[in-house]
N, C-alpha and C positions, 0 to 999 in steps of 0.2 A: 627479443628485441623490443624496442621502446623507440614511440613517434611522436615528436613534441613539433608545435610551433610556439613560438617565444615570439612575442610583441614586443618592441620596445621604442619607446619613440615613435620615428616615422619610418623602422628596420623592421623586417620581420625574419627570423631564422628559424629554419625546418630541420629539425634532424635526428636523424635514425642509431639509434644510441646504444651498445650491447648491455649484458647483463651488469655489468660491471661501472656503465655510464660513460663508455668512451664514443666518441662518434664514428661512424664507420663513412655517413654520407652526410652532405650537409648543403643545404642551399641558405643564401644569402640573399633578400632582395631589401636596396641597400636607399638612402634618404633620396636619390637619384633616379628612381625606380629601374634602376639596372641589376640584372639577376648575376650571383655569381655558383657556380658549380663546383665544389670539394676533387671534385674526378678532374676540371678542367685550370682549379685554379690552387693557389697552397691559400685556403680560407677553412682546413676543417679545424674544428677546437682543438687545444693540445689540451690533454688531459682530463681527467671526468667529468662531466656534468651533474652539476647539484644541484636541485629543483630548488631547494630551502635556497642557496646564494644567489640564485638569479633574480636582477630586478625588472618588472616587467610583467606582464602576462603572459601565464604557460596553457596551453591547452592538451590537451594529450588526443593525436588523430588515429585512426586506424591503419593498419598498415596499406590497404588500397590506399585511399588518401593519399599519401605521402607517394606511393608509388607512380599515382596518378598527376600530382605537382614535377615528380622528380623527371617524368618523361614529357612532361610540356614544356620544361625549363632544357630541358637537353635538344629538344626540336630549336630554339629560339638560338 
């Protein structure tokens, strides 16, 4: 598994990506700063993630990290 946040604009996207580049989880927090949930809402990416196409800043987190965002955004 693979932990990215993506910068873009005034969006930030978190997501937990398999071998393969597909996303499994995904949080959205959006120019509004309203969080959106992959588990709660239909906003996971369709299709792989490719670091090289995406515009924006990528950061690559650990997997706590991400785990630790994705259970503060499910409390909300």
């Amino acid at each position: 598994m693979k932990y990215l946040l993506l910068k873009s604009g005034e969006e930030k996207y978190w997501y937990e990506l398999d071998d393969e580049g597909y996303a499994n989880r995904q949080i959205l927090l959006d120019e509004h700063c309203q969080i959106h949930l992959s588990c709660l809402e239909d906003c996971l990416a369709e299709g792989p993630i490719n670091e090289e196409d995406i515009d924006g800043n990528i950061i690559n987190l650990p997997k706590s990290e991400f785990d630790i965002i994705w259970q503060n955004a499910l409390k909300k």
